[in-house]
N, CA, C and O atoms as a printed pandas DataFrame, in Angstrom:
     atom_number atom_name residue_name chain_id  residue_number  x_coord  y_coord  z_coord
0              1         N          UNK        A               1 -123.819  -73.845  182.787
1              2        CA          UNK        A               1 -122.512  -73.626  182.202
2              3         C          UNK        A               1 -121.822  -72.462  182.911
3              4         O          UNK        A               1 -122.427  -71.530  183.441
4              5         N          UNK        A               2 -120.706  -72.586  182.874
5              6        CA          UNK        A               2 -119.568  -71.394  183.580
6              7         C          UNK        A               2 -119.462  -70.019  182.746
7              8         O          UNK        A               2 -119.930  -70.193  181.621
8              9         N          UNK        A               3 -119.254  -69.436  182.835
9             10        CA          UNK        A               3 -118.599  -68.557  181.975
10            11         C          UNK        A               3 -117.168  -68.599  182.225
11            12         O          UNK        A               3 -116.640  -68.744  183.327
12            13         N          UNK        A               4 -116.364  -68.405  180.675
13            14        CA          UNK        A               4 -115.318  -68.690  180.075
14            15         C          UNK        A               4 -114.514  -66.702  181.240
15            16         O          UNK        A               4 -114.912  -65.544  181.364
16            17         N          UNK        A               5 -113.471  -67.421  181.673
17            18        CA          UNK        A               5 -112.894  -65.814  182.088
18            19         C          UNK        A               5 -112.360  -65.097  181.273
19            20         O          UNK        A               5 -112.342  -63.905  181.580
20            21         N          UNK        A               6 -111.910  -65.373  180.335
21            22        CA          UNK        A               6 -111.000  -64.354  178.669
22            23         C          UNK        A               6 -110.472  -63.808  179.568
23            24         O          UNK        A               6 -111.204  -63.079  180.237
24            25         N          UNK        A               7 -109.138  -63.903  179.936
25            26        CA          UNK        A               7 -108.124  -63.481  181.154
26            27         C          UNK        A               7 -107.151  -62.326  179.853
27            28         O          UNK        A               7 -106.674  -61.204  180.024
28            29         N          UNK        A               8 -107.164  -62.915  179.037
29            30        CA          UNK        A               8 -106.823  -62.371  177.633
30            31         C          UNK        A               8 -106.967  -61.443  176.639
31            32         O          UNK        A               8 -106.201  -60.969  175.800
32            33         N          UNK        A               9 -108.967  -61.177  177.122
33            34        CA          UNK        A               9 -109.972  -59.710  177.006
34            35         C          UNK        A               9 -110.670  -60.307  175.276
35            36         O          UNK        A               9 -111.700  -59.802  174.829
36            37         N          UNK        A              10 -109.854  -61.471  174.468
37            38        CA          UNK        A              10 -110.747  -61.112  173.063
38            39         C          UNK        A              10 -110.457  -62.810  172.829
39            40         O          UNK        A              10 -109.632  -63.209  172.007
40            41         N          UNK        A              11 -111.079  -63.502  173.482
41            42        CA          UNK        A              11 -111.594  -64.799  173.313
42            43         C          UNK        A              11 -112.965  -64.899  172.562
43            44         O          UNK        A              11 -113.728  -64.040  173.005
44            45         N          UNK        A              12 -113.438  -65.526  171.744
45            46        CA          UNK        A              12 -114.044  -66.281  171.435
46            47         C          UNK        A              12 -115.276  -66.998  172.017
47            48         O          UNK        A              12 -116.357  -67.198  171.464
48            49         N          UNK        A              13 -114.893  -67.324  173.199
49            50        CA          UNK        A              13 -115.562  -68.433  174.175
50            51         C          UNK        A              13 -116.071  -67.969  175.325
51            52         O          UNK        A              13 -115.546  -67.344  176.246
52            53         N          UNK        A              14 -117.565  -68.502  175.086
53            54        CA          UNK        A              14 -118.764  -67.553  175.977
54            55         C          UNK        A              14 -118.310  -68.443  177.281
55            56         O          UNK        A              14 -117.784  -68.040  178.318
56            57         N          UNK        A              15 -118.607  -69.518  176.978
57            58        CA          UNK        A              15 -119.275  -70.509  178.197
58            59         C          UNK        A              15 -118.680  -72.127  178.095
59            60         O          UNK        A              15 -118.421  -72.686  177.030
60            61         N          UNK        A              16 -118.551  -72.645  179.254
61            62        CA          UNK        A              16 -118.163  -74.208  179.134
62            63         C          UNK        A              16 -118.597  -75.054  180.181
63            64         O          UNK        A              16 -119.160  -74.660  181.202
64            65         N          UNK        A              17 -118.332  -76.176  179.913
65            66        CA          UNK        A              17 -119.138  -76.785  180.887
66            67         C          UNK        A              17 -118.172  -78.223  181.220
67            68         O          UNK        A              17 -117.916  -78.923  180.241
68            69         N          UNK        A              18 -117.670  -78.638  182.505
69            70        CA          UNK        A              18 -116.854  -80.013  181.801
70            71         C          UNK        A              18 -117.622  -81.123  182.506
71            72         O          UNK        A              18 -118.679  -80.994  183.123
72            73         N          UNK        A              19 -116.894  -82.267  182.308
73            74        CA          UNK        A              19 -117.786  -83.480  182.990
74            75         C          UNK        A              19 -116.469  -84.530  183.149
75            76         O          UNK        A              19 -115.366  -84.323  182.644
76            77         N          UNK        A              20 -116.837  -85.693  183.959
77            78        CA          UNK        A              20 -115.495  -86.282  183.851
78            79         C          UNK        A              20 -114.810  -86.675  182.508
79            80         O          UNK        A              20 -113.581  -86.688  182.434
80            81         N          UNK        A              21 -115.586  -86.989  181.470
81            82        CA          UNK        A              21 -115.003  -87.629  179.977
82            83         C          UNK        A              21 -115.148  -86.386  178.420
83            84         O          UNK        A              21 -114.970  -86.425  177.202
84            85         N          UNK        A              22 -115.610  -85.327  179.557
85            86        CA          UNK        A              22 -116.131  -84.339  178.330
86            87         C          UNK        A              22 -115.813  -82.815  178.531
87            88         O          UNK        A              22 -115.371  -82.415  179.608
88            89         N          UNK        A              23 -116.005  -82.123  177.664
89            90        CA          UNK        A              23 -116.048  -80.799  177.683
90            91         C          UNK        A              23 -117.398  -79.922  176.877
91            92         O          UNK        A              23 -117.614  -80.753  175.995
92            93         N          UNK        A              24 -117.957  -79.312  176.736
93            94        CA          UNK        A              24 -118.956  -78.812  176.127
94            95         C          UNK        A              24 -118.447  -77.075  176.007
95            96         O          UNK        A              24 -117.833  -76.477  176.890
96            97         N          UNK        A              25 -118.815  -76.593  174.903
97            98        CA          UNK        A              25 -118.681  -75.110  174.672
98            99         C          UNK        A              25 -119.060  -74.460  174.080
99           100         O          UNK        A              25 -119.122  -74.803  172.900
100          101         N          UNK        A              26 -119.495  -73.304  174.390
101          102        CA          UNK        A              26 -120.328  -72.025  173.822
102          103         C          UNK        A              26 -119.377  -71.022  173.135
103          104         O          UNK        A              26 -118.510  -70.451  173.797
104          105         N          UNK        A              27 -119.486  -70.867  172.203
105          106        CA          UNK        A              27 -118.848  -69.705  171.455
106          107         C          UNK        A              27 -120.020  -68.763  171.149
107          108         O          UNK        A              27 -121.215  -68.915  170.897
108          109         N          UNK        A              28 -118.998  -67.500  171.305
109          110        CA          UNK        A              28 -119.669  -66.208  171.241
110          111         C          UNK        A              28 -120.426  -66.217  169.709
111          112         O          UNK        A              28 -119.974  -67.087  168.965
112          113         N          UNK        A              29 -121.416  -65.448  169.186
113          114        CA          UNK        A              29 -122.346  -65.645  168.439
114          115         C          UNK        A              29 -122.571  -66.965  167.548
115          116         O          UNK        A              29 -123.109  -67.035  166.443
116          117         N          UNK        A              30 -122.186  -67.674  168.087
117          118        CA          UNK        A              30 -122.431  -69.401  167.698
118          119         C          UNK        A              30 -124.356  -69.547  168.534
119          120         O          UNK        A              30 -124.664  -68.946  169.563
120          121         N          UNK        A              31 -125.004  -70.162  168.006
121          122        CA          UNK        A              31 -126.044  -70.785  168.604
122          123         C          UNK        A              31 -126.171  -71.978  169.112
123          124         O          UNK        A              31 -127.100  -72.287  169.860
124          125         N          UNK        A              32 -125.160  -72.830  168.717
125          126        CA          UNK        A              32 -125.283  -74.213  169.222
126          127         C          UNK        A              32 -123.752  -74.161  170.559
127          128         O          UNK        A              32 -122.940  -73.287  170.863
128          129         N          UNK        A              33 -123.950  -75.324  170.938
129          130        CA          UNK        A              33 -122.710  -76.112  172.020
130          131         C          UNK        A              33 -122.211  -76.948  171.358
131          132         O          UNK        A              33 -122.935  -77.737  170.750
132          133         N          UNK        A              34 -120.954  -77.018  171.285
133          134        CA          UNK        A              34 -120.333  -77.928  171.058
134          135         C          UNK        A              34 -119.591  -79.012  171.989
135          136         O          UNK        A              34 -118.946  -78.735  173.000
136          137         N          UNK        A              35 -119.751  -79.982  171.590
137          138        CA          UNK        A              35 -119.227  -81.460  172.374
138          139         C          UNK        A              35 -117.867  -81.734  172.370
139          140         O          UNK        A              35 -117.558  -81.849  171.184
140          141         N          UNK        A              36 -117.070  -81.869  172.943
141          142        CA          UNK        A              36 -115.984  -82.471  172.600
142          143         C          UNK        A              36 -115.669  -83.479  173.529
143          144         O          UNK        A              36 -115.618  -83.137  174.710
144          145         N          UNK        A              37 -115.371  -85.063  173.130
145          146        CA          UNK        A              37 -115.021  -85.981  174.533
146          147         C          UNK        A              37 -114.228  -86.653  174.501
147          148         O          UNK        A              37 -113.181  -86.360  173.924
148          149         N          UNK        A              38 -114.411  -87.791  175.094
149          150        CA          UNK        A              38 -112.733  -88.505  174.714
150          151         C          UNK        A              38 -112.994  -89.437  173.842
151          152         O          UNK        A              38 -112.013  -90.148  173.628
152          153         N          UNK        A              39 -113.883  -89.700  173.284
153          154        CA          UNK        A              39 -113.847  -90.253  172.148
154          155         C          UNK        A              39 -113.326  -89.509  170.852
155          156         O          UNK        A              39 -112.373  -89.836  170.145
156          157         N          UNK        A              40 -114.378  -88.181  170.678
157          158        CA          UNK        A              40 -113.596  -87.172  169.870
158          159         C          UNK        A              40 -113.157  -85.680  170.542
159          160         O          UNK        A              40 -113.960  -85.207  171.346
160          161         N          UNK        A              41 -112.437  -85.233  170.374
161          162        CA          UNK        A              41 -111.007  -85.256  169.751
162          163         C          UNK        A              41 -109.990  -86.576  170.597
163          164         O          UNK        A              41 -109.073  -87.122  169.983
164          165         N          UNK        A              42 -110.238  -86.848  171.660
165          166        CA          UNK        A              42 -109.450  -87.586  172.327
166          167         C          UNK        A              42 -109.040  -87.203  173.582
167          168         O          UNK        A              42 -108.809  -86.027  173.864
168          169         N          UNK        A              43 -108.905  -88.364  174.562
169          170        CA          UNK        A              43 -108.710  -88.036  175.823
170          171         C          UNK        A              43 -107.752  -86.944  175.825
171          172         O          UNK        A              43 -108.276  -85.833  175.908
172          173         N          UNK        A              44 -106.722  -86.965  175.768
173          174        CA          UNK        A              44 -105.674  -86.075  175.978
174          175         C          UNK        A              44 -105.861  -84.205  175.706
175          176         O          UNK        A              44 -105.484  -83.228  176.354
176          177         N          UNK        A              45 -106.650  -84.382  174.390
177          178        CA          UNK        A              45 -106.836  -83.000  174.298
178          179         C          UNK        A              45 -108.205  -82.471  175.180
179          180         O          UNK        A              45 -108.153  -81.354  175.696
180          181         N          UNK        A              46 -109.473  -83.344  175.338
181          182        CA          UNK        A              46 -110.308  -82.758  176.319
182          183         C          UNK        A              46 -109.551  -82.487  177.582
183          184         O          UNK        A              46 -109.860  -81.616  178.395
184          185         N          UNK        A              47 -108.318  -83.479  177.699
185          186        CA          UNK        A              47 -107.883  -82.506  179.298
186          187         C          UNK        A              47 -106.861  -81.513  179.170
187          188         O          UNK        A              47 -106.177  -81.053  180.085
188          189         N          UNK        A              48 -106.814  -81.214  177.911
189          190        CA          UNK        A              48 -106.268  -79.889  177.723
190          191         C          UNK        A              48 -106.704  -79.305  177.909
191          192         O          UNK        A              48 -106.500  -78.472  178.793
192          193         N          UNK        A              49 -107.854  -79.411  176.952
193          194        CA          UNK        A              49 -108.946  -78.410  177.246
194          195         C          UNK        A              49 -109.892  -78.053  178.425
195          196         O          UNK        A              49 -110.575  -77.029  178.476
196          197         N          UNK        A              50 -109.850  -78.898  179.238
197          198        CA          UNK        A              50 -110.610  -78.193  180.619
198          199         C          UNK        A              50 -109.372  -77.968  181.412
199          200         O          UNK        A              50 -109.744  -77.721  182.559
200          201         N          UNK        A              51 -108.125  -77.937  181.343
201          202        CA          UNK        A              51 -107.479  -77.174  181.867
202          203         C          UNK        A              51 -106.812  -76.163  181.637
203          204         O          UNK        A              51 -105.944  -75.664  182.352
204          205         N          UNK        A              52 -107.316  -75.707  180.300
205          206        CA          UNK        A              52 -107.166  -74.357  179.903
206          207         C          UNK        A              52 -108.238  -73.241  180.366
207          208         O          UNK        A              52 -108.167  -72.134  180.899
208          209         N          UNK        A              53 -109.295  -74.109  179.882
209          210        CA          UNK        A              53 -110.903  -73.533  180.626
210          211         C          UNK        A              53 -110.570  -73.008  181.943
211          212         O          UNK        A              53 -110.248  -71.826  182.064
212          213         N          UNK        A              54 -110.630  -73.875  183.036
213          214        CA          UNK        A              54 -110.149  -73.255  184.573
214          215         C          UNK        A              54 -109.196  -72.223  184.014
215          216         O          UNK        A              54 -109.729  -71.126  184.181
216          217         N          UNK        A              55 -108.147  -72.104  183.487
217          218        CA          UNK        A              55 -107.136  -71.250  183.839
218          219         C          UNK        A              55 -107.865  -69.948  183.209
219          220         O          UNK        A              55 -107.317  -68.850  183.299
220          221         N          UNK        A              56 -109.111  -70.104  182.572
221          222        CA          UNK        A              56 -109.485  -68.799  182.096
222          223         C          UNK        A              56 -108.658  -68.161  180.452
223          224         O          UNK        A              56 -108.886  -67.159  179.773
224          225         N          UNK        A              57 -107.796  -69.142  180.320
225          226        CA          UNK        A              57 -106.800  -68.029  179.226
226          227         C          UNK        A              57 -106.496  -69.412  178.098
227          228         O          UNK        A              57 -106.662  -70.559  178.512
228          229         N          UNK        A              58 -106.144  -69.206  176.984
229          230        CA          UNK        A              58 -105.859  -69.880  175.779
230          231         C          UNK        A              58 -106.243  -71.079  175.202
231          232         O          UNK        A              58 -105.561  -71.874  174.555
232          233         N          UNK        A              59 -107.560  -71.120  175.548
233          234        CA          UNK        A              59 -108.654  -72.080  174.978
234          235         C          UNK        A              59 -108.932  -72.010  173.583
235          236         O          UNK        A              59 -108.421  -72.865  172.859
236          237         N          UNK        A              60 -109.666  -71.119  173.085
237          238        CA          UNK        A              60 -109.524  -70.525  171.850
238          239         C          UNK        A              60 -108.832  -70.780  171.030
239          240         O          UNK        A              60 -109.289  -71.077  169.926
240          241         N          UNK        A              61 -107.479  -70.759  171.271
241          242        CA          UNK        A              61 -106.347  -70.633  170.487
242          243         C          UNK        A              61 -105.685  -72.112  170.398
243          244         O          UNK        A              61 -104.856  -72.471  169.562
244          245         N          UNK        A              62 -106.126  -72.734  171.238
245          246        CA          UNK        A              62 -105.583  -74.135  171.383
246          247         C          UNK        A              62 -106.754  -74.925  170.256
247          248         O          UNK        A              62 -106.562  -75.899  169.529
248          249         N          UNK        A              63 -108.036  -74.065  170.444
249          250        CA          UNK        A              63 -108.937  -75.214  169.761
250          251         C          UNK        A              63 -109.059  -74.750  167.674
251          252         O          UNK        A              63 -109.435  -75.423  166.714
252          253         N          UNK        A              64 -108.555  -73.394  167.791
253          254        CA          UNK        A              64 -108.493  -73.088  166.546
254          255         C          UNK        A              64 -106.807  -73.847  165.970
255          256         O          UNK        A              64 -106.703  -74.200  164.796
256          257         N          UNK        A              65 -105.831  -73.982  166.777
257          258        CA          UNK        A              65 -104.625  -74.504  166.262
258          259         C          UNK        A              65 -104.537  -75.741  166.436
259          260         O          UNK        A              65 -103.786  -76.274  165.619
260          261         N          UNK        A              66 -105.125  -76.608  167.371
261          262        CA          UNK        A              66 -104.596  -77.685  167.914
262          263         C          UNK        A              66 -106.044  -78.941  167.514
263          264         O          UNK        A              66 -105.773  -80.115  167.263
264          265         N          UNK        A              67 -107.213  -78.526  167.521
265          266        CA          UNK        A              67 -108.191  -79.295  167.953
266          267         C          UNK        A              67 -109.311  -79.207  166.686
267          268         O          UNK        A              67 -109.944  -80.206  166.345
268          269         N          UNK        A              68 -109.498  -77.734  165.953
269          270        CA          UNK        A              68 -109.993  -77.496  164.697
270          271         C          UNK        A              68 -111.397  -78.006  165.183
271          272         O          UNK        A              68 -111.913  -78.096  166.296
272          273         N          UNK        A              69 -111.833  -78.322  163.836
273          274        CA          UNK        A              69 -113.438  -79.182  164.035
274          275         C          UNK        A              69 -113.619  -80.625  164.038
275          276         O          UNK        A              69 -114.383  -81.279  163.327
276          277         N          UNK        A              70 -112.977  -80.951  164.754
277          278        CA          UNK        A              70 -112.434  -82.010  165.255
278          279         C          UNK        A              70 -113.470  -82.418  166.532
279          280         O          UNK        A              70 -112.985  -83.032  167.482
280          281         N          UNK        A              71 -114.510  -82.162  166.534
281          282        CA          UNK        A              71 -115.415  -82.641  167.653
282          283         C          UNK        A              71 -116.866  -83.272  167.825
283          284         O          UNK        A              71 -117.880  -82.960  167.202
284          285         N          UNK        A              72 -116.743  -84.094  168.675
285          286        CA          UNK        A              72 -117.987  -85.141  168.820
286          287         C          UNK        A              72 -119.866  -84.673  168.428
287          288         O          UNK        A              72 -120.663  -85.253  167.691
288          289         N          UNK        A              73 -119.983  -83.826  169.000
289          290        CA          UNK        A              73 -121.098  -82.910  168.199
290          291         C          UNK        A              73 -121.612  -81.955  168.510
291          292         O          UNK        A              73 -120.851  -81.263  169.187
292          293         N          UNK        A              74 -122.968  -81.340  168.301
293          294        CA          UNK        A              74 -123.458  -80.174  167.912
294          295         C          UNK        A              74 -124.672  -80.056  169.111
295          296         O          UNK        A              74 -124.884  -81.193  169.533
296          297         N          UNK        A              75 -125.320  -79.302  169.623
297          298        CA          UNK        A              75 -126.418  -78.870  170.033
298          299         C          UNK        A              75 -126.938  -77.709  170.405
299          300         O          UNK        A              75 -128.113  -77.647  170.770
Protein backbone atom coordinates (compact mmCIF):
# COMPACT_ATOMS: atom_id res chain seq x y z
CA UNK A 1 0.00 0.00 0.00
CA UNK A 2 1.07 3.74 -0.66
CA UNK A 3 0.99 6.07 1.81
CA UNK A 4 -1.80 8.64 1.66
CA UNK A 5 0.30 12.33 1.20
CA UNK A 6 -2.24 14.59 3.62
CA UNK A 7 -1.03 17.55 1.39
CA UNK A 8 -3.60 19.12 3.89
CA UNK A 9 -1.44 17.97 7.26
CA UNK A 10 -4.85 16.41 9.27
CA UNK A 11 -6.28 13.65 7.09
CA UNK A 12 -7.52 10.73 8.36
CA UNK A 13 -6.01 8.37 5.80
CA UNK A 14 -2.93 6.27 6.46
CA UNK A 15 -2.63 4.28 3.32
CA UNK A 16 -4.32 3.17 -0.10
CA UNK A 17 -3.98 0.98 -2.51
CA UNK A 18 -5.89 1.11 -6.08
CA UNK A 19 -6.47 -1.56 -8.70
CA UNK A 20 -8.20 -1.20 -11.98
CA UNK A 21 -12.02 -1.68 -10.49
CA UNK A 22 -11.08 -0.84 -6.85
CA UNK A 23 -9.73 1.18 -4.20
CA UNK A 24 -8.71 -0.17 -0.75
CA UNK A 25 -7.95 2.07 2.46
CA UNK A 26 -6.31 2.40 5.65
CA UNK A 27 -7.45 4.83 8.09
CA UNK A 28 -5.43 6.10 10.80
CA UNK A 29 -6.20 4.09 14.07
CA UNK A 30 -8.71 1.90 12.19
CA UNK A 31 -7.35 -1.84 12.16
CA UNK A 32 -9.00 -3.10 9.27
CA UNK A 33 -8.91 -1.92 5.18
CA UNK A 34 -11.52 -1.01 3.70
CA UNK A 35 -12.83 -2.01 0.14
CA UNK A 36 -14.46 0.12 -1.96
CA UNK A 37 -15.24 -0.98 -5.85
CA UNK A 38 -17.34 -0.48 -8.50
CA UNK A 39 -19.76 -2.48 -7.48
CA UNK A 40 -19.94 -0.63 -4.12
CA UNK A 41 -20.03 2.58 -3.86
CA UNK A 42 -19.93 2.66 -7.66
CA UNK A 43 -17.82 3.15 -10.54
CA UNK A 44 -17.85 6.77 -10.61
CA UNK A 45 -17.04 7.46 -7.08
CA UNK A 46 -14.03 4.80 -6.86
CA UNK A 47 -12.60 7.05 -9.63
CA UNK A 48 -13.03 9.80 -7.57
CA UNK A 49 -11.56 8.39 -5.24
CA UNK A 50 -8.26 7.25 -6.65
CA UNK A 51 -8.00 10.46 -8.08
CA UNK A 52 -8.11 12.22 -5.11
CA UNK A 53 -5.67 9.61 -3.56
CA UNK A 54 -2.84 10.54 -6.28
CA UNK A 55 -3.51 14.13 -5.73
CA UNK A 56 -2.61 13.49 -2.08
CA UNK A 57 -5.41 16.04 -0.78
CA UNK A 58 -9.35 15.66 -0.07
CA UNK A 59 -10.03 12.08 0.17
CA UNK A 60 -11.22 12.12 3.57
CA UNK A 61 -13.55 14.64 3.12
CA UNK A 62 -15.03 13.35 -0.01
CA UNK A 63 -15.51 9.91 1.71
CA UNK A 64 -16.98 11.34 5.00
CA UNK A 65 -19.45 13.75 2.73
CA UNK A 66 -19.90 12.06 -0.39
CA UNK A 67 -19.32 8.18 0.00
CA UNK A 68 -20.12 7.57 4.01
CA UNK A 69 -20.17 3.75 4.75
CA UNK A 70 -21.14 3.05 1.74
CA UNK A 71 -18.50 0.31 0.96
CA UNK A 72 -17.94 -3.17 -0.37
CA UNK A 73 -16.01 -4.53 2.71
CA UNK A 74 -13.86 -4.96 5.59
CA UNK A 75 -10.42 -6.61 6.22
Amino acid sequence: MKTYKNLSGDSGIATYETGRTFIKIKFKGESGIYIYDYDVPGRQMVEEMKALALKGQGLSTYILEEVGNNYSGKK
